[in-house]
C-alpha positions as CSV (number, residue, x, y, z in Angstrom):
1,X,2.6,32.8,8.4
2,X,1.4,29.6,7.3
3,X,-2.4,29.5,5.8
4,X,-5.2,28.3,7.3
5,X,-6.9,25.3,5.7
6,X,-9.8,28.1,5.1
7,X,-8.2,30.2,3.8
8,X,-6.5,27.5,1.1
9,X,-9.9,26.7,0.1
10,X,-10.7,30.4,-0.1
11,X,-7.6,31.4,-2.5
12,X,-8.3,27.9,-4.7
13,X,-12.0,29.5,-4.7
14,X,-10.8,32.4,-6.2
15,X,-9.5,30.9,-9.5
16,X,-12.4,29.3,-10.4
17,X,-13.8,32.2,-12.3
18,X,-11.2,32.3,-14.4
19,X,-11.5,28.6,-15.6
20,X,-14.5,29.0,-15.8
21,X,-15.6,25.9,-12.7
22,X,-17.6,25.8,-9.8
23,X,-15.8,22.6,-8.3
24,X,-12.3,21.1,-8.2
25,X,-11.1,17.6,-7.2
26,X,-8.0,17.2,-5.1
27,X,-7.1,13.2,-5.1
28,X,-4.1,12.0,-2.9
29,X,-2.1,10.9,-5.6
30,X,1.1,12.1,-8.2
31,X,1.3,12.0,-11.8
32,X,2.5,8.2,-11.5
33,X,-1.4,7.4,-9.3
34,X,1.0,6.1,-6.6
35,X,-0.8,5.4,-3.0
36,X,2.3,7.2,-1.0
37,X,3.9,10.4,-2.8
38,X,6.5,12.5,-1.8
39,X,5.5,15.4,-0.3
40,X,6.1,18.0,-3.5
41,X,2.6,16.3,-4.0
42,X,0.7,16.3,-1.0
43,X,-2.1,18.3,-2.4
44,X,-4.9,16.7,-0.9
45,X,-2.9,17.0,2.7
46,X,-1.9,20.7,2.0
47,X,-5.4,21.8,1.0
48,X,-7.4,19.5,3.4
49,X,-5.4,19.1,6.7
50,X,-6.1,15.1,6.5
51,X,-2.9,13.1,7.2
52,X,-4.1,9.7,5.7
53,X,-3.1,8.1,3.0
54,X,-6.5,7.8,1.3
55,X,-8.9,10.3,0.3
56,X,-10.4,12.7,-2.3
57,X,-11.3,16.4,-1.4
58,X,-14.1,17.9,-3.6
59,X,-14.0,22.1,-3.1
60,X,-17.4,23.8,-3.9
61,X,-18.1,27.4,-4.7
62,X,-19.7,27.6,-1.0
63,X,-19.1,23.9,0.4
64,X,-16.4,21.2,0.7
65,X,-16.3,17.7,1.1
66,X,-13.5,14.9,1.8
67,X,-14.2,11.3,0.7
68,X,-12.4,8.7,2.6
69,X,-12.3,4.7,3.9
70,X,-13.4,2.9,7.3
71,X,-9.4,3.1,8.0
72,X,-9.5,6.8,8.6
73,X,-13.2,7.5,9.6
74,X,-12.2,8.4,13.6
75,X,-8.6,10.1,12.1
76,X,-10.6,12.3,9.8
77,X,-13.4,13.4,11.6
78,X,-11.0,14.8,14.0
79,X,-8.9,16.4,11.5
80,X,-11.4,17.7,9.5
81,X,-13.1,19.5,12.5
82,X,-12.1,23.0,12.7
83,X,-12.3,23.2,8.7
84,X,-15.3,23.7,6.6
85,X,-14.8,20.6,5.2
86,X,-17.9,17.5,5.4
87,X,-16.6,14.4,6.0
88,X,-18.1,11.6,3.9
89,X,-17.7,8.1,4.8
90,X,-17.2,5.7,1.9
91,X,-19.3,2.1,1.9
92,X,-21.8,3.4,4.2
93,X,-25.0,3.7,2.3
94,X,-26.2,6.9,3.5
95,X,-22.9,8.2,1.7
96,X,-23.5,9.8,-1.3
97,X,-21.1,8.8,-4.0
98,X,-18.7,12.0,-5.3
99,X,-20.3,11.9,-8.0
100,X,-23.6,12.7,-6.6
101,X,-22.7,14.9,-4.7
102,X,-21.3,17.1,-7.6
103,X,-24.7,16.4,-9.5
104,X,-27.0,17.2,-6.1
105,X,-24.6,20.3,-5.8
106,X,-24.0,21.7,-9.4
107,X,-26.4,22.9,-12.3
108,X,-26.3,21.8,-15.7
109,X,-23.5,23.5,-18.2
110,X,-21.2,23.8,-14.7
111,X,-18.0,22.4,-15.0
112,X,-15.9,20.4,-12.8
113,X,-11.9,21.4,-12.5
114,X,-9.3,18.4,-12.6
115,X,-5.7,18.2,-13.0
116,X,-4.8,15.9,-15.3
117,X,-1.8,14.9,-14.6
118,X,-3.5,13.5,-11.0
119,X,-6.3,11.5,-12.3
120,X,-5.9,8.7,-14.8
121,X,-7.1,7.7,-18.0
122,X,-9.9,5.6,-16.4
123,X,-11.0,8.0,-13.8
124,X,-11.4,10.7,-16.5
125,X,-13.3,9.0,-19.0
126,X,-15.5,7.5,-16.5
127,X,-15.7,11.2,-14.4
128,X,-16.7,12.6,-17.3
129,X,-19.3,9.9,-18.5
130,X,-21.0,10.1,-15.1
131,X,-21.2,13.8,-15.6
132,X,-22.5,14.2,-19.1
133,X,-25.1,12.4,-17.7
134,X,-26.2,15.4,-15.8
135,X,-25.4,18.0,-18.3
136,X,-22.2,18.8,-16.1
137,X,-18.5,19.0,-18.3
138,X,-15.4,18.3,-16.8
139,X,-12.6,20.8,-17.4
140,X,-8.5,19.7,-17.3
141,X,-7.5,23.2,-15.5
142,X,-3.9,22.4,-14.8
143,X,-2.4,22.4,-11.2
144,X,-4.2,24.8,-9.9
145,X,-3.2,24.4,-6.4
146,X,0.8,24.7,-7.8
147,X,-0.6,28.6,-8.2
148,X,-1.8,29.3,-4.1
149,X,0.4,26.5,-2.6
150,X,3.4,29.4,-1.1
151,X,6.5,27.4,0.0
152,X,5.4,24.4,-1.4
153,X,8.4,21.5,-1.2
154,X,10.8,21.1,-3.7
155,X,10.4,18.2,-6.5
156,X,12.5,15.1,-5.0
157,X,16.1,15.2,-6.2
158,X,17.8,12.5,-4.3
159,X,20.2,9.9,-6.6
160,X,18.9,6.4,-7.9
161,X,20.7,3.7,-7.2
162,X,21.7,0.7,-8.2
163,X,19.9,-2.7,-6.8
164,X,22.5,-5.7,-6.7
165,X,21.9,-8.6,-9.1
166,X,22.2,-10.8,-6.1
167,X,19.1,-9.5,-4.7
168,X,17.0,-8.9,-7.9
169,X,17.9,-12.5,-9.1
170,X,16.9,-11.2,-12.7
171,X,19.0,-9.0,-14.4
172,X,18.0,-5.8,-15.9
173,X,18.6,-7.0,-19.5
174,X,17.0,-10.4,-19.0
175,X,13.6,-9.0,-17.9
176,X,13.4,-6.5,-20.5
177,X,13.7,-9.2,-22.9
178,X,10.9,-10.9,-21.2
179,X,8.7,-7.8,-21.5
180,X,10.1,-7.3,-25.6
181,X,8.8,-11.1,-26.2
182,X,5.2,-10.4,-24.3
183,X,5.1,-7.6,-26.3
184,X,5.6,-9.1,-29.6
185,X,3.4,-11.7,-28.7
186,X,0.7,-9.3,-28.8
187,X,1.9,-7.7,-31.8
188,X,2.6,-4.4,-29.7
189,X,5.5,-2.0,-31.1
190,X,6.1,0.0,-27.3
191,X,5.1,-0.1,-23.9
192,X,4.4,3.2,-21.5
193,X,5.0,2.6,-17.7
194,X,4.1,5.5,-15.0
195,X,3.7,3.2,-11.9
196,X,7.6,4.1,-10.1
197,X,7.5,0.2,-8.7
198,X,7.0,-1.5,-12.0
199,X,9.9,1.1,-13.5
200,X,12.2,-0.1,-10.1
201,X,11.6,-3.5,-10.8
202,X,12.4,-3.7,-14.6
203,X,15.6,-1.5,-14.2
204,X,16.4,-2.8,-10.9
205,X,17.0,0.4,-9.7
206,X,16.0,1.8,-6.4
207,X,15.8,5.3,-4.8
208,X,14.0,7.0,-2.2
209,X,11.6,9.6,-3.4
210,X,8.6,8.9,-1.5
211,X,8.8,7.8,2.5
212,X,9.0,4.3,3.2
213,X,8.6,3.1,-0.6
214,X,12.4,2.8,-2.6
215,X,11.6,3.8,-5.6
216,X,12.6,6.8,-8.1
217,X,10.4,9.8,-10.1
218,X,10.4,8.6,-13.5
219,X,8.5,7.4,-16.3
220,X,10.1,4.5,-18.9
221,X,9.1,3.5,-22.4
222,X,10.3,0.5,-24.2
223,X,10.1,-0.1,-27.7
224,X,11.3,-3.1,-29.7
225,X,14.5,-1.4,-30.5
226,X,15.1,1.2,-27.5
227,X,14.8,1.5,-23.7
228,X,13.9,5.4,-22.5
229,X,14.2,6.5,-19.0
230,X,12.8,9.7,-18.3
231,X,14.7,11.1,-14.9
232,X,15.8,14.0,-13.7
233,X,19.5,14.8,-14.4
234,X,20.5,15.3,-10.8
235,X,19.2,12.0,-9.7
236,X,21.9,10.3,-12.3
237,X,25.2,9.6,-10.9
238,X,28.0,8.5,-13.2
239,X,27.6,5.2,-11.5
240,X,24.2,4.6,-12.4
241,X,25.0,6.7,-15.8
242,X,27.6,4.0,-16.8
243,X,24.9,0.9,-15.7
244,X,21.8,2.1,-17.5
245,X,24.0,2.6,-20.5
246,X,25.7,-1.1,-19.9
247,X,22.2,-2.7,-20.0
248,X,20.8,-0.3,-23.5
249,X,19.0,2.5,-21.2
250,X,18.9,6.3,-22.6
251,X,18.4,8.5,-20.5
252,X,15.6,11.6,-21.0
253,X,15.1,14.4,-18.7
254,X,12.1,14.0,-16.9
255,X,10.5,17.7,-17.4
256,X,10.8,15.9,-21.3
257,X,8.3,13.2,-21.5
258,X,5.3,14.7,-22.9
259,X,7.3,16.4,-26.2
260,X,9.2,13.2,-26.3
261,X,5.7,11.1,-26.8
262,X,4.1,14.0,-28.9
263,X,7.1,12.7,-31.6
264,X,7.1,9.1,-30.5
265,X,7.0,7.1,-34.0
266,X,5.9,4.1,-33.7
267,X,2.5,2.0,-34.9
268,X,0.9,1.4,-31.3
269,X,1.8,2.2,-27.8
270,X,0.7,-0.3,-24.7
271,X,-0.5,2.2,-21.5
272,X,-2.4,0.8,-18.7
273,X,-5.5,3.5,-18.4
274,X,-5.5,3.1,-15.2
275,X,-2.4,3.7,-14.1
276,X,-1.2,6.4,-16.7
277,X,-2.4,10.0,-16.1
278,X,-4.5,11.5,-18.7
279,X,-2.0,14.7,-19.1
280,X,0.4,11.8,-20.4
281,X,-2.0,9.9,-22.2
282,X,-3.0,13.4,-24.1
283,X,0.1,13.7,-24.9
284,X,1.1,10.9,-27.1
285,X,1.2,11.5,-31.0
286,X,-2.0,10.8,-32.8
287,X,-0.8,8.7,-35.5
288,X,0.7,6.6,-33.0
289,X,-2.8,4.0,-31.8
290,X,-2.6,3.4,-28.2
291,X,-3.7,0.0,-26.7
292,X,-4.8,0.5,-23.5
293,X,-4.4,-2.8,-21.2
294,X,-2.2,-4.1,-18.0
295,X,1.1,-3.7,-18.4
296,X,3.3,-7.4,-18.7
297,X,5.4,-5.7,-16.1
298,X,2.8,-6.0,-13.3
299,X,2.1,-9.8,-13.2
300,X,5.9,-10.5,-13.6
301,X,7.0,-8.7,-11.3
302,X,4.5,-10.2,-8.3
303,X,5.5,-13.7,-9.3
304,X,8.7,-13.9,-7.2
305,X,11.9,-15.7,-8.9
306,X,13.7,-18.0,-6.9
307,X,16.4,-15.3,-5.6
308,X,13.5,-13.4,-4.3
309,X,12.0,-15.8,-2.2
310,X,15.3,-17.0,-1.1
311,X,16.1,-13.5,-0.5
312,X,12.5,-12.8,1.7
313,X,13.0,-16.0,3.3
314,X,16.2,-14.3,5.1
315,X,14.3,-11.0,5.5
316,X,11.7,-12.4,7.4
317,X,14.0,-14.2,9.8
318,X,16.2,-11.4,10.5
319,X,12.9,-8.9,11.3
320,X,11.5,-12.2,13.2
321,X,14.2,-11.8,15.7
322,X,13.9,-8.3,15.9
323,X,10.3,-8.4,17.1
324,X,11.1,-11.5,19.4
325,X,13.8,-9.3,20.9
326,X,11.5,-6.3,21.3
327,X,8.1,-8.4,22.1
328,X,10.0,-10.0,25.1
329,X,11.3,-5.7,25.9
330,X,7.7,-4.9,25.7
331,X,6.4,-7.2,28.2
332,X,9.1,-6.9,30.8
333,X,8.9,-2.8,30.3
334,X,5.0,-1.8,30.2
335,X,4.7,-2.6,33.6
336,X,6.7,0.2,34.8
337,X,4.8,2.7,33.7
338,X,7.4,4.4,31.4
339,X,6.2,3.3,28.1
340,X,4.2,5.2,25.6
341,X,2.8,4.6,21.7
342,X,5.6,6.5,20.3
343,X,8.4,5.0,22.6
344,X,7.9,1.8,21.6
345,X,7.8,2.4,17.9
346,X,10.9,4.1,18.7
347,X,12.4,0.9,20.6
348,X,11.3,-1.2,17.7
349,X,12.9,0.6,15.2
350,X,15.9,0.3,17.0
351,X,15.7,-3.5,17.1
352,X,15.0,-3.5,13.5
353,X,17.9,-1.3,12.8
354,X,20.4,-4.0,13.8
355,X,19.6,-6.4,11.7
356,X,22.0,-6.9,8.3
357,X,20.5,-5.5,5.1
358,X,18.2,-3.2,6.9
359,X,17.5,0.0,5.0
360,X,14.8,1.3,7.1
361,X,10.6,1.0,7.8
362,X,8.3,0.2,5.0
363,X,5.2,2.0,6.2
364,X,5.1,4.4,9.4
365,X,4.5,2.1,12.3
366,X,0.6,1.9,13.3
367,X,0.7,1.3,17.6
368,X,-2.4,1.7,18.8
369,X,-3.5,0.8,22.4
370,X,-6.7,0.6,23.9
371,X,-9.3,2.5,21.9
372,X,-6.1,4.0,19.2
373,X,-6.1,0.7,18.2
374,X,-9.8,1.6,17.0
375,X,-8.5,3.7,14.6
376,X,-7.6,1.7,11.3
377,X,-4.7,3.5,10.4
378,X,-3.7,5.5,13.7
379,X,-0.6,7.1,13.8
380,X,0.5,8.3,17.3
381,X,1.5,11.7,17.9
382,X,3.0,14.0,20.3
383,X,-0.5,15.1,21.3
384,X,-2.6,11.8,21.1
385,X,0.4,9.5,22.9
386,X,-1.1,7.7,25.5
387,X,1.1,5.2,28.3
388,X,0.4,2.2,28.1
389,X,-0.6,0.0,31.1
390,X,-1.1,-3.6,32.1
391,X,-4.2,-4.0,30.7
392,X,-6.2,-4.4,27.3
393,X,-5.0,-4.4,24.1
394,X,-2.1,-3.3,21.8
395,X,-2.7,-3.2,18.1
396,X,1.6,-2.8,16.7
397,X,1.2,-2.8,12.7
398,X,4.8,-2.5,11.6
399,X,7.6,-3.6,8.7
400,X,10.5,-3.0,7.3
401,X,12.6,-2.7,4.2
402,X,15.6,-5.0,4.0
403,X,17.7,-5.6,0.9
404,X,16.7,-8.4,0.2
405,X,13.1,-8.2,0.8
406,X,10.1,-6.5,2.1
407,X,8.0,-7.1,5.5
408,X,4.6,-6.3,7.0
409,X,3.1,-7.8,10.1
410,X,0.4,-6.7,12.9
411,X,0.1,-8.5,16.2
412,X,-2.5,-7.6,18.8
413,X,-0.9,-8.0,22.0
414,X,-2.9,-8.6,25.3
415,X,-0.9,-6.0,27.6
416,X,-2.8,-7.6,30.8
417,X,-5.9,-8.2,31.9
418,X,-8.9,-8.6,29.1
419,X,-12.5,-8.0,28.5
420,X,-14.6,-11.0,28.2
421,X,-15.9,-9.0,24.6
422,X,-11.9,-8.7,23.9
423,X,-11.3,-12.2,24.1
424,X,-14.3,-13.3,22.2
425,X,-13.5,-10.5,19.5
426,X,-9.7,-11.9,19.4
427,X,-10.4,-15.3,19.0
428,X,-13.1,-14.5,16.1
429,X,-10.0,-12.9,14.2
430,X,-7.6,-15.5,14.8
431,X,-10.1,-17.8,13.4
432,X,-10.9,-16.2,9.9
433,X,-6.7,-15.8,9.9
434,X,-6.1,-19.1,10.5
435,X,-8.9,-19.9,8.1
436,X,-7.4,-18.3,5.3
437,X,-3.9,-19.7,5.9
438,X,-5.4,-22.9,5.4
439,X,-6.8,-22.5,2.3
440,X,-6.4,-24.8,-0.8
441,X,-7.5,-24.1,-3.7
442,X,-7.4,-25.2,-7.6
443,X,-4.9,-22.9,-9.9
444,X,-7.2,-20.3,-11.0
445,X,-8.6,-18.8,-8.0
446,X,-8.8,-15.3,-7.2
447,X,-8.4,-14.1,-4.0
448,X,-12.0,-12.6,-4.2
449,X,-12.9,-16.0,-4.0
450,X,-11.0,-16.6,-0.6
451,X,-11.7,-13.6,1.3
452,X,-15.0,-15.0,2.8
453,X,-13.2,-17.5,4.6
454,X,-11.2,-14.9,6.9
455,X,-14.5,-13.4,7.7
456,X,-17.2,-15.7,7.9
457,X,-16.4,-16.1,11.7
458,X,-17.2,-12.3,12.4
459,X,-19.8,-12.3,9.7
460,X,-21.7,-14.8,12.6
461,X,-21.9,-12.0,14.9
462,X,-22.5,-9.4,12.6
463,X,-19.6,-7.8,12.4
464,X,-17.3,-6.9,9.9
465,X,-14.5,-4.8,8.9
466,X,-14.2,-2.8,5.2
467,X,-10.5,-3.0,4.6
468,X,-9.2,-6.0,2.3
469,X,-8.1,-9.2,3.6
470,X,-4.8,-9.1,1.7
471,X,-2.6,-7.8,-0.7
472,X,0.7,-8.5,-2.4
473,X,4.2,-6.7,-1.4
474,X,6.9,-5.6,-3.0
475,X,10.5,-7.2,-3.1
476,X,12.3,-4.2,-1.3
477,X,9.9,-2.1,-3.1
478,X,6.4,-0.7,-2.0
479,X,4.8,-2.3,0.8
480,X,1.1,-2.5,-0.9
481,X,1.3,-3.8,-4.5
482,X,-0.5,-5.9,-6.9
483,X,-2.3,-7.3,-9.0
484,X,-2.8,-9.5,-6.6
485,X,-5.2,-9.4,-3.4
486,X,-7.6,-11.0,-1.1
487,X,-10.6,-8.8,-0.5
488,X,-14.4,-8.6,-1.1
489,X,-14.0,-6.3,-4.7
490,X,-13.7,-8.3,-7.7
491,X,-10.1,-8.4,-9.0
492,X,-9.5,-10.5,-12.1
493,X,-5.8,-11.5,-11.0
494,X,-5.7,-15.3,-10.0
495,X,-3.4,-16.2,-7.1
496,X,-0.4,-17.5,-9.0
497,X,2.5,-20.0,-7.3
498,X,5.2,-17.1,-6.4
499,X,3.0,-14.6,-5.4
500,X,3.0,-12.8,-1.5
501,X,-0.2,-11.5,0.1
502,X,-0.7,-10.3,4.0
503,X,-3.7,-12.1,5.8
504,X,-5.1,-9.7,7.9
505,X,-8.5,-9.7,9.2
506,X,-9.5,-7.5,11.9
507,X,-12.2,-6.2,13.8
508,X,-13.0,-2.2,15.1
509,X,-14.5,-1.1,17.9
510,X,-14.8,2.8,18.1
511,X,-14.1,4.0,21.9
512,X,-13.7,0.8,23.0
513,X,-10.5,-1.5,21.1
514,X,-9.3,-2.9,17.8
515,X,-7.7,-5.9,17.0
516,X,-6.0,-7.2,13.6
517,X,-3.9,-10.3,13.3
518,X,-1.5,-10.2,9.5
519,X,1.0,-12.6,8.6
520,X,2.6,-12.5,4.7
521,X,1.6,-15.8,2.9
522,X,3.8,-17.4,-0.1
523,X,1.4,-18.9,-2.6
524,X,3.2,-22.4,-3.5
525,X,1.7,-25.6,-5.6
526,X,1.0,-28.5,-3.9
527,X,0.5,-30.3,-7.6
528,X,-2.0,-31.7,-9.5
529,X,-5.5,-32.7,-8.2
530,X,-8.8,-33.3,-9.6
531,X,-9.0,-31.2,-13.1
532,X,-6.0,-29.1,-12.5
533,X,-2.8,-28.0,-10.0
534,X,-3.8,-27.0,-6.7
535,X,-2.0,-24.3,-4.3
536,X,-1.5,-23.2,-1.0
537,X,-0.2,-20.5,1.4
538,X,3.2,-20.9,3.4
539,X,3.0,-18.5,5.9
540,X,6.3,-16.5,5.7
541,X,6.4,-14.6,8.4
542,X,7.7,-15.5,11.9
543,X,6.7,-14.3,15.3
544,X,4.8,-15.5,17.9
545,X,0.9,-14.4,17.8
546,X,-0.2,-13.7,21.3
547,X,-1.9,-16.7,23.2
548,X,-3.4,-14.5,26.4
549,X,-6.2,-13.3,24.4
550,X,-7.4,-17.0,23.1
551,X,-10.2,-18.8,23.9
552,X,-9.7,-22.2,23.7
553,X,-12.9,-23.8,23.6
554,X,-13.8,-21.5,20.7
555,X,-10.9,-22.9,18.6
556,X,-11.8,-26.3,16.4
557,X,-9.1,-29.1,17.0
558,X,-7.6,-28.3,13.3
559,X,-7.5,-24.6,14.0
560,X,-5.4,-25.2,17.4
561,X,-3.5,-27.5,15.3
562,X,-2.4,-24.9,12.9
563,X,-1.1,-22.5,15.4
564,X,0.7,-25.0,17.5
565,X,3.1,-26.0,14.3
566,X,2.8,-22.6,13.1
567,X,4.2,-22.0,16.7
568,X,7.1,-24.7,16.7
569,X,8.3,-23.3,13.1
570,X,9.1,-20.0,14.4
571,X,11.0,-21.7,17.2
572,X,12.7,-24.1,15.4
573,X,13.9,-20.8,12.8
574,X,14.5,-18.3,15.6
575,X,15.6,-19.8,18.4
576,X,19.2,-20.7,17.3
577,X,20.0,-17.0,16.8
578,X,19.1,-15.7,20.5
579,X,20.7,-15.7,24.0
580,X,19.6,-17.8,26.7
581,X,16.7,-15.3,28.0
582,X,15.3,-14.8,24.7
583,X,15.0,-18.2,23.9
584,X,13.6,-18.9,27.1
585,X,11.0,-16.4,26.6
586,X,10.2,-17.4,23.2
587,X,9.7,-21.2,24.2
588,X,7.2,-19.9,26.2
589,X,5.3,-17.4,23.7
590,X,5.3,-20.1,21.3
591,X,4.8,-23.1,23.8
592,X,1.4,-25.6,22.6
593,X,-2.2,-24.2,23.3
């Protein structure tokens, strides 16, 4: 019989003696610090019982605790509730940080459990700075929960494969000659990468190890006279044998990696601390000086080559008339009565699924109506499926993988009659969207600097919302990636011409509705200008955003504007691939305001 989440936390109690610790720290992570893992690494899941995909779980000799963001506060509160597990709400200021928890919790010479092959370079050297401070040590125990976790799933095993030069528009060779010259550049003999889309990218390989996201368990090294992939044997077929070995790619096994560094002989190793774990970066040989900074891998591959954009271009067309299709469905069906959260998300698939190229969802589709939509990152199950009906609002976060590229969109759609506080709290978020989409700035900028502009309209009200504004996207790769993003943290990264990055403000009303509007915006130049080049977003994606929530009068001349030609481009680009009906019904979703 399957264990209670008690009784997990009881049996990981019991091998703190041994170690010795009095706490252990669970993250959400795999060895490569990805956001989504496959489920042989669902640790913080397995242990906690909390489905979302952010969050840290701190066990306690007689007290637990699971750190999360405003996107799964009303998700984990009810998840958490029949566990012994606090809930502690990150940003708020009553919410003490982990680390003070630990130190309000613990007595000096106690020592905190971590695995360190879940936590990276940064995170240890900073968890154990904060710690010393308080006379607490931090121990690297191992996987402990890989001792109490019975039937735990298998490591992934399914094959790589190979992604077609027509779609990568940079061939393996080519870029890892780009990486070899960055590197000599900065007089650096290797470079270590861990993060499984930066590995995809150079190899153009793809795979699909973790849920929505196409990449493939492995680590890679280069060095100026070799190319190492580190894989498990069974995920090599002679096809992808034969093409690794075509473009100068060994091939390790992947159990390997940490003897093969311990011999690594080379001068100095590149590793990004923060995305290498610290098992790894233990493991390299000492007479070998590691450089830790960002890998060259991470800002090439978010500045799209021309067969990229070409490529998303089509992408966004193709998933454009799957959601006109199934937007014009959805209207003509809710009425009925027969509709739920999870039949629609079924129905959209569906539309998606025709489409050429498609190769399935990039995130599990968020539908939220009514007060789900509340709920950041609500995910509709048997048990919390609701019908909808012709009123309020649906909140439908969706996207989809397609060979040659990656999408992500939300539309809040008015299902019939609104609130007069819906309306207001609609047209407030179209307003910092279309705010941001008309942004121009000088070469330079980082979208940090931007990110007030998609909220200063809520801001007036005092409102807010604590997700970012934007981030990048993979090209058919992970659906969240950077450097790149729009949101109130500093990130160093400027906004370069080639870049993609969702606009997505939103606003969260607990018990009552949510609403988020998110396009995908192509940073583009628009040339030179006072002192330097100046850019600007192309808005990429095309679908109608739903009028029937709008308040005119609250929209400026410039911001009505903006949506009416955003409204005629995705006519113009739609319209000639739809029958009669659908074209009849899009003229009318995207008809002037």
């Amino acid at each position: 019989m399957e264990q209670k989440i008690n009784e997990r936390i009881h049996a990981l109690r019991m091998l703190f003696k041994p170690q010795p610790i009095s706490a252990f720290i669970i993250p959400s992570t795999d060895p490569h610090l990805s956001e989504y893992v496959a489920p042989h690494w669902e640790t913080r899941k397995w242990i906690s019982g909390f489905t979302g995909s952010a969050g840290t779980v701190v066990i306690l000799s007689d007290k637990a605790g699971l750190w999360t963001d405003s996107r799964y506060f009303l998700q984990a509160a009810d998840e958490l509730k029949d566990t012994e597990i606090t809930l502690y709400k990150e940003m708020l200021p009553e919410t003490p940080t982990l680390i003070e928890y630990l130190c309000q919790n613990l007595q000096p010479d106690e020592k905190v459990g971590i695995d360190g092959n879940m936590f990276s370079v940064s995170q240890v050297e900073q968890l154990s700075q904060l710690l010393k401070k308080h006379q607490i040590e931090l121990e690297i125990t191992g996987d402990l929960i890989g001792k109490i976790w019975l039937n735990r799933p298998p490591m992934p095993d399914a094959p790589a494969f190979i992604y077609d030069l027509k779609y990568a528009g940079r061939s393996c060779k080519e870029k890892i000659e780009t990486i070899r010259k960055n590197l000599e550049e900065k007089e650096v003999e290797g470079l270590f990468l861990s993060a499984l889309d930066e590995i995809a990218w150079t190899l153009n390989l793809r795979g699909s190890d973790v849920h929505c996201n196409p990449v493939i368990i492995s680590y890679l090294l280069i060095t100026k006279n070799n190319v190492v992939l580190f894989i498990s044997p069974e995920k090599v077929t002679k096809e992808v044998h034969d093409y690794l070995k075509s473009q100068d790619v060994d091939i390790q096994p992947y159990a390997d990696v940490e003897d093969y560094l311990r011999k690594l002989n080379i001068k100095n190793l590149l590793l990004d601390p923060t995305k290498t774990n610290y098992a790894i970066y233990s493991a390299v040989n000492p007479s070998c000086r590691i450089i830790a900074g960002t890998s060259p891998v991470s800002l090439l591959k978010a500045v799209r080559n021309e067969q990229e954009i070409a490529g998303t271009h089509a992408a966004m067309k193709r998933d454009g008339i799957a959601l006109v299709r199934f937007l014009k469905w959805l209207e003509e069906a809710v009425p009925t009565g027969q509709e739920t959260e999870l039949s629609i998300d079924r129905k959209l698939h569906e539309y998606r699924a025709a489409q050429a190229l498609y190769m399935g969802e990039s995130f599990d589709t968020i539908a939220g109506y009514k007060e789900h939509a509340a709920i950041v990152h609500y995910s509709a199950t048997p048990e919390t499926n609701i019908p909808l009906q012709p009123k309020g609002f649906l909140l439908l976060d969706s996207g989809a993988q397609y060979l040659d590229g990656t999408t992500d969109i939300t539309r809040t759609i008015a299902l019939g009659e609104l609130t007069d506080e819906e309306k207001e709290d609609y047209t407030l978020i179209l307003k910092g969207h279309i705010a941001l989409a008309m942004a121009r700035f000088p070469l330079g900028t980082r979208g940090t600097q931007l990110d007030v502009l998609a909220r200063m309209p809520i801001w007036q009200k005092r409102m807010n919302f604590l997700h970012g504004t934007g981030h990048g996207v993979g090209h058919f790769l992970s659906v969240h990636e950077g450097p790149q993003s729009i949101r109130m943290n500093e990130n160093p990264t400027p906004l370069l011409p080639g870049m993609i990055v969702s606009n997505e403000p939103g606003v969260y009303k607990a018990g009552s509705h949510g609403i988020r509007i998110e396009n995908l915006q192509l940073v583009c130049s628009i040339g030179r200008g006072m002192f330097e080049e100046y850019l600007e977003f192309e808005t990429i994606t095309l679908c109608p955003i739903c009028k029937k929530g709008i308040i005119k009068d609250m929209l400026t001349e410039e911001e009505i504007t903006w949506l009416n030609s955003y409204h005629e481009k995705v006519y113009e680009t739609l319209s000639p691939h739809l029958d009669g009906e659908e074209k009849a019904w899009l003229k009318a979703a995207t008809s002037a305001l």
